[in-house]
N, C-alpha and C positions, 0 to 999 in steps of 0.2 A: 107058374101062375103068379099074378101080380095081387097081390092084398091092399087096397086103399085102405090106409090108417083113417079111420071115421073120427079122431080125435082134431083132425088138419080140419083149418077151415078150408073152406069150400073159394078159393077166387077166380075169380071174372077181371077179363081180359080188361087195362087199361083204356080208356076212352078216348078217341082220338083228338089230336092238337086241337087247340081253338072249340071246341064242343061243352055243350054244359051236360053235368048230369042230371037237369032237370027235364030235359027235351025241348022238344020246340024250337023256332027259328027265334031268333032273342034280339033286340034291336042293341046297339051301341057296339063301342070297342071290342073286338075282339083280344083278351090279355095275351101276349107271347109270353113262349116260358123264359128262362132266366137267359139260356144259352144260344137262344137261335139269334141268329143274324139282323140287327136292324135294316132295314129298307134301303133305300136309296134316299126316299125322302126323310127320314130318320136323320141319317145319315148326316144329309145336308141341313135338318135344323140342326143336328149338336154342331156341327161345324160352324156353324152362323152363330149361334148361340156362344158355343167359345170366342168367337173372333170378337163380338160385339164386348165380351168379359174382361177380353185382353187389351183391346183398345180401351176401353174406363181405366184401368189398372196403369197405363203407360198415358192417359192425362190425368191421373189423379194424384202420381209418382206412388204408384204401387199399394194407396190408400185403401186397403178392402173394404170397409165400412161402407165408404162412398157406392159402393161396386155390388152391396148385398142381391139388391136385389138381379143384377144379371148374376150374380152367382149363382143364385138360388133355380133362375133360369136353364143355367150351364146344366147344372145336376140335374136337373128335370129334365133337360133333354138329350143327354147322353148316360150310358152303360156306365157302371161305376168305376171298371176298369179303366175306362177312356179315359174320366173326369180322372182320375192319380197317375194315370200315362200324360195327358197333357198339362198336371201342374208338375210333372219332373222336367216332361219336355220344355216347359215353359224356364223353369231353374235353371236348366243348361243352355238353352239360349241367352239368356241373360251371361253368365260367368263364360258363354267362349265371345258374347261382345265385349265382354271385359278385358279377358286375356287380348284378342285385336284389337284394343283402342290402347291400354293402358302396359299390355305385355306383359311377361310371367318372370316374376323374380323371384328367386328361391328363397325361402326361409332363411332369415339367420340361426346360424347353429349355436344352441345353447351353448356346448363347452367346447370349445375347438381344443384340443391337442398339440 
């Protein structure tokens, strides 16, 4: 025989995605949670949003100031992972147009032998 500890609270089943716990049909945005997948169209504003970011940045020569406010955009419309994958992404495109224009020369060595 099983004994329910009457010390344990009592919980009720989590509520499903997108639903409020106040009831009702509720007008506006439905919030997604941290980890599901943006849309398609999501999708396609952070990408537009970054491209519009990137191109300020490559007439401004790199100026961020200039740029705030489509920055401020970028972030707003992309997952926060995205936004730090696309400014590394963006770092290594910049340094392999580097190495193809200008080529890779080794360090000089401090103490040679």
């Amino acid at each position: 025989m099983i004994r329910i500890l009457s010390f344990l609270p009592q919980l009720s089943p989590p509520a499903p995605l997108g639903s409020s716990s106040k009831g009702g049909n509720q007008a506006g945005p439905v919030r997604r949670e941290k980890m599901s997948a943006p849309t398609m169209e999501e999708r396609k504003a952070c990408w537009g949003a970054r491209d519009e970011f990137w191109q300020c940045l490559d007439r401004h020569g790199e100026d961020g100031s200039k740029c705030a406010e489509l920055r401020r955009g970028f972030e707003g419309r992309c997952p926060q992972q995205w936004v730090k994958y696309f400014d590394k992404r963006r770092d290594f495109l910049k340094y392999k147009k580097k190495l193809e224009t200008e080529g890779y020369g080794p360090p000089e060595a401090a103490g040679k032998s």
